[in-house]
N, CA, C and O atoms as a DFTB+ gen file, in Angstrom:
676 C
 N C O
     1  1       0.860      -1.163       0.000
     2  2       0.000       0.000       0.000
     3  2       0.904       1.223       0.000
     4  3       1.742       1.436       0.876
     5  1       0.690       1.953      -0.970
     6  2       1.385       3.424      -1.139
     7  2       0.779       4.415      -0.183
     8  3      -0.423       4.466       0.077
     9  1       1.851       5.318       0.395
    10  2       1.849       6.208       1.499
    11  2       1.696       7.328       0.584
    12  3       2.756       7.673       0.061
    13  1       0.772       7.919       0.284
    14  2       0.283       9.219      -0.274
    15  2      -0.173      10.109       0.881
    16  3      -0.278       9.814       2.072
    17  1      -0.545      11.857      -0.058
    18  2      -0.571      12.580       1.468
    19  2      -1.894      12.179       1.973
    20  3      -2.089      12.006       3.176
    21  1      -3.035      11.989       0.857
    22  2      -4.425      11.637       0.831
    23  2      -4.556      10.170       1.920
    24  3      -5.544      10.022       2.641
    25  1      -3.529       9.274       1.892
    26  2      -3.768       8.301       2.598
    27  2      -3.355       8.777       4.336
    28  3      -3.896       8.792       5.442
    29  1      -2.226       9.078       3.785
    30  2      -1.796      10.087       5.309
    31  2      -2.939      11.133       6.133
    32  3      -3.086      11.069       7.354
    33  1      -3.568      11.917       5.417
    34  2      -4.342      12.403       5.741
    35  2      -5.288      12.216       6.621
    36  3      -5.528      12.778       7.689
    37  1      -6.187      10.718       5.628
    38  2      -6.860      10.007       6.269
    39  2      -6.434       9.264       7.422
    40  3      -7.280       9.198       8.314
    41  1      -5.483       8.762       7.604
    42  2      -5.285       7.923       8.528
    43  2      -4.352       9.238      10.310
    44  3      -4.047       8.944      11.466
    45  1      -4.271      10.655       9.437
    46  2      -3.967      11.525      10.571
    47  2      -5.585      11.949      11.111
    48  3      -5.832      12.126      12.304
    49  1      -6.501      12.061      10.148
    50  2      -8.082      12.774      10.280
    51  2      -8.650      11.497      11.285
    52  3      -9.474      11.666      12.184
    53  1      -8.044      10.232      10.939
    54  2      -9.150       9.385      11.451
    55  2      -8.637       9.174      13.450
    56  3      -9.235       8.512      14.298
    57  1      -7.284      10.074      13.623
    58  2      -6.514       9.755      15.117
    59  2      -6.600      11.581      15.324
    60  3      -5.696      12.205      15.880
    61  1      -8.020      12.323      14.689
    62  2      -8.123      13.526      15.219
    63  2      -6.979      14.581      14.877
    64  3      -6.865      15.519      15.666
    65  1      -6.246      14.536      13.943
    66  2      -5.397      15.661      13.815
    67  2      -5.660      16.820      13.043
    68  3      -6.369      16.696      12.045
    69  1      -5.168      18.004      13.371
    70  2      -5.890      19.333      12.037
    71  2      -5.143      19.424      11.195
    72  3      -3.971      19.051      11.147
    73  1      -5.951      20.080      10.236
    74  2      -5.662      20.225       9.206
    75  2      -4.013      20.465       9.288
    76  3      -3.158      19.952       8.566
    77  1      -3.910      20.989       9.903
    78  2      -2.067      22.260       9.949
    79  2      -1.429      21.223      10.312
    80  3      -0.424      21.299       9.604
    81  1      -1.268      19.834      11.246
    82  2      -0.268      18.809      11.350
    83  2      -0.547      18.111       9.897
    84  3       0.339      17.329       9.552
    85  1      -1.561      18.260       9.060
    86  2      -1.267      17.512       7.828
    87  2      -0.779      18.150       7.305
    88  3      -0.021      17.459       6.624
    89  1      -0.598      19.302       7.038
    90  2       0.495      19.934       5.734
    91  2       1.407      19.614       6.197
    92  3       2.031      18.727       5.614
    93  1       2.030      20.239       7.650
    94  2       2.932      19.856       8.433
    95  2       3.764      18.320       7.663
    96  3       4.827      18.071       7.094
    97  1       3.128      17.942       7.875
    98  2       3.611      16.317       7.508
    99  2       4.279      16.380       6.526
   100  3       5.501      16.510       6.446
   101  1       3.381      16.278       5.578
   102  2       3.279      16.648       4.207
   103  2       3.998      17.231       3.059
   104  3       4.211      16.978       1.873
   105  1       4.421      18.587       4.403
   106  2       5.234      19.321       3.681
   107  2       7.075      18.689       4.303
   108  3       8.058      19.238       3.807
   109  1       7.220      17.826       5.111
   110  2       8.434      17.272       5.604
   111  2       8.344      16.462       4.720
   112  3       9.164      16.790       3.863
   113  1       7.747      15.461       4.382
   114  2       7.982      14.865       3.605
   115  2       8.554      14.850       2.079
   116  3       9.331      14.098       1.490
   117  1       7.880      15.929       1.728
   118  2       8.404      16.402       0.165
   119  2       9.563      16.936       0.236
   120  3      10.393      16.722      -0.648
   121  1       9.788      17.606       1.136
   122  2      10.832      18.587       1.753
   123  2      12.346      17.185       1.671
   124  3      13.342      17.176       0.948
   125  1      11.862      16.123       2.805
   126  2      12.471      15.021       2.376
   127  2      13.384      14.513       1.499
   128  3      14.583      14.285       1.340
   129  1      12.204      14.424       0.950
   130  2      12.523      13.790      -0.709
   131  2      13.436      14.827      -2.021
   132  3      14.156      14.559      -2.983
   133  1      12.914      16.071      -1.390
   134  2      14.148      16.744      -2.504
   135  2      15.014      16.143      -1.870
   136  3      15.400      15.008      -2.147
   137  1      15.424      16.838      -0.936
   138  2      16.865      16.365       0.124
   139  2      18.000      15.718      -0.497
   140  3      19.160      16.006      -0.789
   141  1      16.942      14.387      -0.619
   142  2      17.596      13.072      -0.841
   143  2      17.598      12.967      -2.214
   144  3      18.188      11.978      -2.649
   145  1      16.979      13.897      -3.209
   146  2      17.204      13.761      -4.617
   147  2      18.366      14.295      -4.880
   148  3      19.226      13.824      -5.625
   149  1      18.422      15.527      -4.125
   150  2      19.754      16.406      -4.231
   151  2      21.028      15.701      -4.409
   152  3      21.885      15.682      -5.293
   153  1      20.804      14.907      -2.832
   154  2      21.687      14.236      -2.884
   155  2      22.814      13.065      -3.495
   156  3      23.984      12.680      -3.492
   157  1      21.275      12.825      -4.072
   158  2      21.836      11.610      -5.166
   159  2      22.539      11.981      -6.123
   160  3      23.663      11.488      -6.222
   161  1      22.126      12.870      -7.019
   162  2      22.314      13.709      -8.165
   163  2      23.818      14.560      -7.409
   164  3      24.777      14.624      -8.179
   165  1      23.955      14.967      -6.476
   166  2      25.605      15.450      -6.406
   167  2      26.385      14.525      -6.312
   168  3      27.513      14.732      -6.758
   169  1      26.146      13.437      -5.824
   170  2      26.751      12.210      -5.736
   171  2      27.572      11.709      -7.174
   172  3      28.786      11.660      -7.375
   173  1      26.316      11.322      -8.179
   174  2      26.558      11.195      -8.983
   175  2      27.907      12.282     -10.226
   176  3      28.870      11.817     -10.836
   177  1      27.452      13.642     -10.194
   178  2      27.984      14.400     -10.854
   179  2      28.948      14.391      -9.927
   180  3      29.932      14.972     -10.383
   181  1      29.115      14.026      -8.902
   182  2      30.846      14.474      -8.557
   183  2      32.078      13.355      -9.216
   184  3      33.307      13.412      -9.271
   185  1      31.285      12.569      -9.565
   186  2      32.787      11.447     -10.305
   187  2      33.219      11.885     -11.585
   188  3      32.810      11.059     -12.401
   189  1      33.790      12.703     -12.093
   190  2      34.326      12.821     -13.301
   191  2      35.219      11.766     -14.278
   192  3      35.632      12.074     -15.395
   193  1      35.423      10.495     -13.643
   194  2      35.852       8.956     -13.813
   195  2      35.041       8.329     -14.612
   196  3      34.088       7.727     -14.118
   197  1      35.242       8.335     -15.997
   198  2      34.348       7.650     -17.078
   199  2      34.940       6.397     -16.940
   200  3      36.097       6.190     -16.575
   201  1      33.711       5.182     -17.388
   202  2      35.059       3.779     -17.701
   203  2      34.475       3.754     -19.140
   204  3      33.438       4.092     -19.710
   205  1      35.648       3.191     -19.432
   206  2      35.506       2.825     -20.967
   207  2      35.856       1.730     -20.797
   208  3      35.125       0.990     -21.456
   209  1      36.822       1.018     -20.096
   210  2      36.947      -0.786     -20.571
   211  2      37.164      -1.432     -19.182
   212  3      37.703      -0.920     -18.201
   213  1      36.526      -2.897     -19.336
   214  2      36.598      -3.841     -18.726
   215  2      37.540      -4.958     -18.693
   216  3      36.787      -5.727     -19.291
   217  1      38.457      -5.583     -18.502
   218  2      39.171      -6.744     -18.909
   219  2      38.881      -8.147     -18.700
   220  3      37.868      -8.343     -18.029
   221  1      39.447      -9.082     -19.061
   222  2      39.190     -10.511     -18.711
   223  2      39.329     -10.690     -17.088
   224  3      38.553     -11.377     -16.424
   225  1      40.514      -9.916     -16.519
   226  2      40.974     -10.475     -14.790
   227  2      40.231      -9.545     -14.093
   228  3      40.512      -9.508     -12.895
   229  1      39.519      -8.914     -14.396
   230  2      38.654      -7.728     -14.060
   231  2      39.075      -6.818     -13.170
   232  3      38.913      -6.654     -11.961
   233  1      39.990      -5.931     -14.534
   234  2      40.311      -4.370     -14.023
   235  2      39.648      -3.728     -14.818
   236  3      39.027      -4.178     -15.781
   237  1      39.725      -2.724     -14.503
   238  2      38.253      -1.850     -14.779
   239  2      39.199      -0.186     -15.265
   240  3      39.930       0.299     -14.401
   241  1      39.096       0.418     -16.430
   242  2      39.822       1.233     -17.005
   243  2      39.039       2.680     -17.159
   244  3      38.130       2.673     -17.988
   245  1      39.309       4.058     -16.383
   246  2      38.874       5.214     -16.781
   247  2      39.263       6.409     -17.460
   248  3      39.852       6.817     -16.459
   249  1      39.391       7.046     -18.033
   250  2      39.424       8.298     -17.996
   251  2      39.152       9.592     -17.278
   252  3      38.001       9.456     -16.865
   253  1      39.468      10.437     -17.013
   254  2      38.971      11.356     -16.144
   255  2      38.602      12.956     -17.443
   256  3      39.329      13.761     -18.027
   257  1      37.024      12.707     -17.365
   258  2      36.886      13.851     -18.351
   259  2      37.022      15.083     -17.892
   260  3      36.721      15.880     -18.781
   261  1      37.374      15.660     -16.801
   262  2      37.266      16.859     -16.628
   263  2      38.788      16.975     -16.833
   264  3      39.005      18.181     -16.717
   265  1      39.990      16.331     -17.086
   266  2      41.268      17.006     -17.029
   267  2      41.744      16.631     -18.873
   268  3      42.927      16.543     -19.203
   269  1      40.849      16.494     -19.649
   270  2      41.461      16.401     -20.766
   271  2      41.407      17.820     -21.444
   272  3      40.402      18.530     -21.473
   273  1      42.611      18.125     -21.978
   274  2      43.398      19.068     -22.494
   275  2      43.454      18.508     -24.340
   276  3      43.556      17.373     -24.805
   277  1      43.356      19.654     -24.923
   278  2      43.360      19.537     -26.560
   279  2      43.926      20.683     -26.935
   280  3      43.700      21.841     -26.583
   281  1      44.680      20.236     -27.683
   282  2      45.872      21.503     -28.614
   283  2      45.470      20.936     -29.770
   284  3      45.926      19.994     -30.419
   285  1      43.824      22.211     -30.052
   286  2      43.239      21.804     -31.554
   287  2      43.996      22.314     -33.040
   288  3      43.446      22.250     -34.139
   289  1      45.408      22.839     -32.781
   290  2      46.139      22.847     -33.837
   291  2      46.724      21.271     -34.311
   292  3      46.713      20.701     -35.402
   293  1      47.096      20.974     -33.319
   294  2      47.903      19.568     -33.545
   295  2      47.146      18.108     -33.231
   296  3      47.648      16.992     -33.368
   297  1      46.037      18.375     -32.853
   298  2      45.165      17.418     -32.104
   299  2      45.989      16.503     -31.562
   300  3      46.177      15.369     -32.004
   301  1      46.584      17.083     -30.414
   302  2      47.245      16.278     -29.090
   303  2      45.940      16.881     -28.030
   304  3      45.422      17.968     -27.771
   305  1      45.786      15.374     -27.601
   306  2      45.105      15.564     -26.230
   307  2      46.261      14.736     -25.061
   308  3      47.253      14.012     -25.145
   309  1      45.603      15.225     -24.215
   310  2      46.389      15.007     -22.593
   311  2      44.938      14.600     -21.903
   312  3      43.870      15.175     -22.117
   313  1      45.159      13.452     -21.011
   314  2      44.647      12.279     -20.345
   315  2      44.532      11.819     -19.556
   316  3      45.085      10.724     -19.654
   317  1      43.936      12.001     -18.331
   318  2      44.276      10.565     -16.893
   319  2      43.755      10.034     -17.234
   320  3      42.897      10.380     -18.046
   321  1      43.996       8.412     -16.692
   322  2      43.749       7.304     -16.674
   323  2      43.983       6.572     -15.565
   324  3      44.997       6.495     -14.872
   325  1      42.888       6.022     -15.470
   326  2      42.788       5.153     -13.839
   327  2      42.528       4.408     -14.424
   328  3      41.700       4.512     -15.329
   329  1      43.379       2.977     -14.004
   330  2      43.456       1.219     -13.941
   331  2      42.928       0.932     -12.404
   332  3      43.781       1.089     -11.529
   333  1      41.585       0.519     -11.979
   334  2      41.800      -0.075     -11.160
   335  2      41.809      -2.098     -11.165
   336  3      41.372      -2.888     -12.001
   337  1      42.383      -2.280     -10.079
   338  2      42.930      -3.994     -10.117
   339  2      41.622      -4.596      -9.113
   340  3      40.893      -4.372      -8.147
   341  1      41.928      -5.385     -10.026
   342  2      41.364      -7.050      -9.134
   343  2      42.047      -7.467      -8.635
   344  3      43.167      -7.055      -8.940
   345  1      42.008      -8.587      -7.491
   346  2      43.105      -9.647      -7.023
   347  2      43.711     -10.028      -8.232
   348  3      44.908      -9.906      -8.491
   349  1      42.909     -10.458      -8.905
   350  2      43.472     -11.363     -10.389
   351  2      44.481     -10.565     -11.296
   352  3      45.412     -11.095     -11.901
   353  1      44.165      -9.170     -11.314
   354  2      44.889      -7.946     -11.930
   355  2      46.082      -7.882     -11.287
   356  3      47.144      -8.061     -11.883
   357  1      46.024      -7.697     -10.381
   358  2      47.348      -7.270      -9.565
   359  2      48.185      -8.461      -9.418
   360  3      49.343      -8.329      -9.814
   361  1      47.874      -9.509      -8.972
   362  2      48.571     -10.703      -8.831
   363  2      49.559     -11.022     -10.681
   364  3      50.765     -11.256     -10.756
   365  1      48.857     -10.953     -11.573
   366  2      49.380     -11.048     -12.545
   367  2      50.028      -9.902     -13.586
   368  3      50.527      -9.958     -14.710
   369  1      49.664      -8.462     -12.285
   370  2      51.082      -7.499     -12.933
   371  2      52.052      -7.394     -12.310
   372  3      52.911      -6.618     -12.730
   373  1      52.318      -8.250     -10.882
   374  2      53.325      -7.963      -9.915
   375  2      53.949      -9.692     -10.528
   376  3      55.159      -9.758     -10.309
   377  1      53.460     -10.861     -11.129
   378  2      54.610     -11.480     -11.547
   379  2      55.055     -11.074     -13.328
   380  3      55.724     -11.965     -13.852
   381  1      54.815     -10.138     -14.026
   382  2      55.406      -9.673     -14.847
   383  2      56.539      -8.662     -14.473
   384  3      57.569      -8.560     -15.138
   385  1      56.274      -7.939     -13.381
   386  2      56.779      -7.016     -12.827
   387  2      58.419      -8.191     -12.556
   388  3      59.490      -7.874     -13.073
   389  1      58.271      -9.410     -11.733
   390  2      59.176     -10.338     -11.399
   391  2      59.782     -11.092     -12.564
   392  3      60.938     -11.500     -12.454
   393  1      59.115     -11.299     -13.634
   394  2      59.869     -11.715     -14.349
   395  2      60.615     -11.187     -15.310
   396  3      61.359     -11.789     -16.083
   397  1      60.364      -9.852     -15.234
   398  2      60.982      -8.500     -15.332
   399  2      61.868      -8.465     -15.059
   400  3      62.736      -8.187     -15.887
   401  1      62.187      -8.725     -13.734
   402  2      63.484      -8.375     -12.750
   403  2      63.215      -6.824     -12.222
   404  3      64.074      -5.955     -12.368
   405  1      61.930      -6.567     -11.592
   406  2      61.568      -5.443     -11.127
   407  2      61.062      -5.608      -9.855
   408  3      60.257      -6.524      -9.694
   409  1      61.374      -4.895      -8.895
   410  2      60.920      -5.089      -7.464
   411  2      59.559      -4.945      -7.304
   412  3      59.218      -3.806      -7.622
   413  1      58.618      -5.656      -6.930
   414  2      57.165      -5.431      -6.928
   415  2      57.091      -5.270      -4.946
   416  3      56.056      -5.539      -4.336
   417  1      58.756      -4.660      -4.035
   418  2      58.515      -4.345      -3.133
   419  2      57.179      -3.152      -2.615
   420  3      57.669      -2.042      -2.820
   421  1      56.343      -3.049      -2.285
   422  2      54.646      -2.903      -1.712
   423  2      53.286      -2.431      -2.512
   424  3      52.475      -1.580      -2.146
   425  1      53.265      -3.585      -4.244
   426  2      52.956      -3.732      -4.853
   427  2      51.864      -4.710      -4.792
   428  3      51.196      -4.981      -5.789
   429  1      51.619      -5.379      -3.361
   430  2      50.871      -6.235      -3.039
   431  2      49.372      -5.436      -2.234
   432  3      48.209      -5.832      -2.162
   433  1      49.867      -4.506      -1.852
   434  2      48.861      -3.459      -1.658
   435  2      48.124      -2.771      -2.813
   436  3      46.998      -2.333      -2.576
   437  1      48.761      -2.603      -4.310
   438  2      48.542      -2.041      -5.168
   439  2      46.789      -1.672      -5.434
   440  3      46.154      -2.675      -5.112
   441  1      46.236      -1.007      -5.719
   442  2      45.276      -0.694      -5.569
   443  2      44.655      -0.333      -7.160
   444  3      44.033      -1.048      -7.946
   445  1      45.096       1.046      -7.256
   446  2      45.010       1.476      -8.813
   447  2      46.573       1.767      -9.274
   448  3      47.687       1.551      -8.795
   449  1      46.028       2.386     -10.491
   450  2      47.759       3.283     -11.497
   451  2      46.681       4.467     -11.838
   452  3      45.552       4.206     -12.254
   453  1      47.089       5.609     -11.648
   454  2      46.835       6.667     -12.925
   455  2      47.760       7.351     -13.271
   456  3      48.385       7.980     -12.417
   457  1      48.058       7.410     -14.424
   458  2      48.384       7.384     -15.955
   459  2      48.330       8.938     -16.552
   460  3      47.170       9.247     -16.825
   461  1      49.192       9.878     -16.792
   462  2      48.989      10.794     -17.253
   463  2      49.383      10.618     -18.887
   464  3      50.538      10.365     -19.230
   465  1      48.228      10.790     -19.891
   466  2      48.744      10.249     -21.298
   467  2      48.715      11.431     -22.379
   468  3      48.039      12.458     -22.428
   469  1      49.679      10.918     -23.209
   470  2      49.122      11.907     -24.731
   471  2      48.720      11.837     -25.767
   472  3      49.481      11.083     -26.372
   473  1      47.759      12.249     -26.565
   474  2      47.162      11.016     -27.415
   475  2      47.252      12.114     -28.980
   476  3      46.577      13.106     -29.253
   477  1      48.182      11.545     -29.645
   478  2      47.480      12.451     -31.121
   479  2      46.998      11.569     -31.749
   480  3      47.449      10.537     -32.246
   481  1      45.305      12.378     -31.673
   482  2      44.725      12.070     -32.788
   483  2      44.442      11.740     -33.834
   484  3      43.727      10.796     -34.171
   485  1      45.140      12.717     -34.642
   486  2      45.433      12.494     -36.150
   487  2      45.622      11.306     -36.459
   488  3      44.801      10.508     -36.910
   489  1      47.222      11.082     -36.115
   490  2      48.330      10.477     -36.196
   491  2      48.107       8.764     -35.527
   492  3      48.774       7.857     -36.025
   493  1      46.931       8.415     -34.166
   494  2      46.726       7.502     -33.788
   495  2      47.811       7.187     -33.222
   496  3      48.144       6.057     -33.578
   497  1      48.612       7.703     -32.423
   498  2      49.558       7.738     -31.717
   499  2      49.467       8.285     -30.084
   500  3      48.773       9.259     -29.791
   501  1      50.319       7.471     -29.003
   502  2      49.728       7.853     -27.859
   503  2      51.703       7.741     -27.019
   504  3      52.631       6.995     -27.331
   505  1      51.621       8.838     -25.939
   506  2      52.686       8.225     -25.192
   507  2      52.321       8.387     -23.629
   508  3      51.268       8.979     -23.391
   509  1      53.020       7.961     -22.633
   510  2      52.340       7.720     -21.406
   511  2      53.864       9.528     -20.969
   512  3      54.976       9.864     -21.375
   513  1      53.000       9.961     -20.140
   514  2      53.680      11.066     -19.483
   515  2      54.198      10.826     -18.130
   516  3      55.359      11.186     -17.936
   517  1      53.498      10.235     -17.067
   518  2      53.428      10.110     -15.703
   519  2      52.402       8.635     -15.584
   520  3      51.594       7.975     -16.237
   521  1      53.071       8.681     -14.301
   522  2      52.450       6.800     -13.454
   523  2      52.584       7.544     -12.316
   524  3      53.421       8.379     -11.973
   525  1      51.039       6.828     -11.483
   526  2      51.670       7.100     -10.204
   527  2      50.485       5.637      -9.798
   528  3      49.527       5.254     -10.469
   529  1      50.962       5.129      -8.591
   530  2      50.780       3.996      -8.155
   531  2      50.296       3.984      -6.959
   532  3      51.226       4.206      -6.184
   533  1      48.903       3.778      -6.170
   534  2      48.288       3.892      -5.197
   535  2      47.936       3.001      -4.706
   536  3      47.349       2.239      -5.474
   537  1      48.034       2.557      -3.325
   538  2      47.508       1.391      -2.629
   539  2      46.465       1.432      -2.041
   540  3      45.766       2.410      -2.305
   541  1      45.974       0.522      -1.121
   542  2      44.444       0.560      -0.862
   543  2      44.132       1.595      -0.029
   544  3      43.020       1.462       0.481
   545  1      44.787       2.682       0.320
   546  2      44.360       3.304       1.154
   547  2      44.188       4.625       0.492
   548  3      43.475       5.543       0.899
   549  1      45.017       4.610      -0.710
   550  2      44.858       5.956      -1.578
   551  2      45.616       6.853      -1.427
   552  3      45.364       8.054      -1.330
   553  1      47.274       5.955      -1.378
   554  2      48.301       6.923      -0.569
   555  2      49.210       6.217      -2.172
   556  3      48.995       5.305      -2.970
   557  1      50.374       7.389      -1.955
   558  2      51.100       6.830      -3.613
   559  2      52.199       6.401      -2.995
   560  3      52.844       6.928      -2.089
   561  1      52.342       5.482      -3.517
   562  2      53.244       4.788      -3.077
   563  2      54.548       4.109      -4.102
   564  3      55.258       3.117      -3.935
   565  1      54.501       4.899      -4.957
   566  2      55.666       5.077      -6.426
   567  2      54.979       5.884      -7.570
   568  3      53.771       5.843      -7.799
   569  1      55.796       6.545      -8.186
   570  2      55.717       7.271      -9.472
   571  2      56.633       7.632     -10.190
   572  3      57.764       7.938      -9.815
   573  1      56.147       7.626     -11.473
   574  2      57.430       7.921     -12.504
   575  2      56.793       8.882     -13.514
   576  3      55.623       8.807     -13.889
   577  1      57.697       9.798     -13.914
   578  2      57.782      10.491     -15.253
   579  2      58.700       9.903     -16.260
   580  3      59.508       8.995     -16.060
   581  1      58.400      10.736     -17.717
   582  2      58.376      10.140     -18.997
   583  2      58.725      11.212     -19.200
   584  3      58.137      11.242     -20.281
   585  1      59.388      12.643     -19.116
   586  2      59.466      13.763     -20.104
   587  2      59.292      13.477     -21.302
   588  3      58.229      13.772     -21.848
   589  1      60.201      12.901     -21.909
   590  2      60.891      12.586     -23.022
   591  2      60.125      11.061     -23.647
   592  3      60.809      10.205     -24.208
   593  1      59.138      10.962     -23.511
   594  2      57.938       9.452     -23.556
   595  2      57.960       9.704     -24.929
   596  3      57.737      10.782     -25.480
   597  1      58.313       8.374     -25.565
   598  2      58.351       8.055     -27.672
   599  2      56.947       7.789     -27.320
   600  3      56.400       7.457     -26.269
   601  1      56.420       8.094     -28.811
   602  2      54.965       8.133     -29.306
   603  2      54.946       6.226     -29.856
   604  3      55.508       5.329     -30.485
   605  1      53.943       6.585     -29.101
   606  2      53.745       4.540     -29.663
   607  2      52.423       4.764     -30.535
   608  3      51.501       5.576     -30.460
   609  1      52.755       3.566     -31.502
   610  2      51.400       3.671     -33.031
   611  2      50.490       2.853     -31.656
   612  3      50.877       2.242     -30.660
   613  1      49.173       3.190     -32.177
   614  2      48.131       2.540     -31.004
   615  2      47.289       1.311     -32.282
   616  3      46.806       1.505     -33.397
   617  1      47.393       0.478     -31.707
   618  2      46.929      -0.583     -32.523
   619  2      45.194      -0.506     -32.452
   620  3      44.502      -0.098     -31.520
   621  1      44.791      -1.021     -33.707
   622  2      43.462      -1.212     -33.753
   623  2      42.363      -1.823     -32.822
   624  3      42.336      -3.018     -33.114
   625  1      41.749      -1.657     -32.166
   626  2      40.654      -2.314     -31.670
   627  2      41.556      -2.938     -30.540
   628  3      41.340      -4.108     -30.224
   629  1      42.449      -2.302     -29.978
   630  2      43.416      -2.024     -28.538
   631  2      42.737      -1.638     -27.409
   632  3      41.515      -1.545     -27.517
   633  1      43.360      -1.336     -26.109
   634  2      42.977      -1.145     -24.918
   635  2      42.844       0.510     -25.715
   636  3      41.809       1.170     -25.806
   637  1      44.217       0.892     -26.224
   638  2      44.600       2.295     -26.126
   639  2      43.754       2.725     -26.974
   640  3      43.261       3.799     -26.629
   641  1      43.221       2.140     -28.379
   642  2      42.236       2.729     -29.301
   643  2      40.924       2.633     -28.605
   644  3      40.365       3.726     -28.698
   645  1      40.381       1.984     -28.108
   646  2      39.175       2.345     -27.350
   647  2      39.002       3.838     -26.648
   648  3      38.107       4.671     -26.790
   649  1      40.119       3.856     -25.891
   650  2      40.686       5.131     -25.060
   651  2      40.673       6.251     -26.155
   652  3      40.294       7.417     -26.052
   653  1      41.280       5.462     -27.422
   654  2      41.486       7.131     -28.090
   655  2      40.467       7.355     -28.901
   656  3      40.633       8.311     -29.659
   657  1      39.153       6.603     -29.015
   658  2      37.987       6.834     -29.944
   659  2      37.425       7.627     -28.895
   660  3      36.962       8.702     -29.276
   661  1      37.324       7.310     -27.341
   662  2      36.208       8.006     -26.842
   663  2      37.153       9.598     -26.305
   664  3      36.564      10.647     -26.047
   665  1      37.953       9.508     -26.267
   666  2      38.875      11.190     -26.219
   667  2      38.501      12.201     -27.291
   668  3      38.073      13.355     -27.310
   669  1      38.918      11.078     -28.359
   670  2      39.426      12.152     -29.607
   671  2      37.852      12.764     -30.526
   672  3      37.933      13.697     -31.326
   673  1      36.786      12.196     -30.286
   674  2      35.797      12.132     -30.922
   675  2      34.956      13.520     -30.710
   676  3      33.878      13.682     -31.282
């Protein structure tokens, strides 16, 4: 049974109440309900974290649209990118990391990567600028720059061409 004010009403009229505790009500209630619409809706608009891809070990890949940058002479855009990991994700970038011969010392915490990237358009070409590496608590816990990052061709129907259809478009 739906709680309307009409049902409310009735069931305040039938335990003697006036008119003025039913608006009263009535009007908390609606009052309420923006509230909590508000709320939802800032909630929502505060993530600027698009995902665009999913993987097999299930990490989960974003963009951040509010920091992309375009130099519409050259169509270079600039990029974050958030990787976040699965157990399955992380476990199987910390033994590449080892068979690497790379210390995956407190990489077991690993959480996300974001990725500062550059993407020309035109050209279908992308290079990575910055890494920085966060553990579960959302503290960084390694990073690297690229000044000098070579432009890599981005292959077709790639992690990175997905990334660069929904940027560059």
């Amino acid at each position: 049974m739906g709680l309307t004010c009409k049902t409310l009403y009735g069931r305040i009229i039938y335990h003697k109440k006036s008119g003025s505790d039913v608006k009263k009500i009535c009007s908390f209630i609606i009052l309420s309900f923006f509230v909590l619409l508000l709320l939802v809706s800032c909630e929502k608009s505060s993530s600027d974290w698009v995902t665009y891809k999913y993987d097999n070990d299930g990490n989960v890949s974003s963009y951040k649209k509010g920091n992309i940058q375009k130099d519409d002479g050259n169509y270079i855009v600039q990029v974050s990118v958030k990787e976040v990991y699965s157990d399955k994700g992380r476990e199987k970038f910390i033994q590449t990391m080892t068979e690497n011969g790379i210390s995956t010392k407190e990489y077991d915490k690993l959480s996300y990567r974001i990725y500062l990237n550059e993407i020309d358009c035109k050209n279908q070409k992308m290079k990575i600028l910055s890494v920085n590496n966060y553990d579960t608590n959302g503290k960084v816990f390694g990073s690297r720059n690229y000044p000098e990052g070579e432009w890599e061709h981005i292959a077709p129907d790639s992690h990175r061409d997905i990334l660069r259809k929904n940027i560059c478009q």
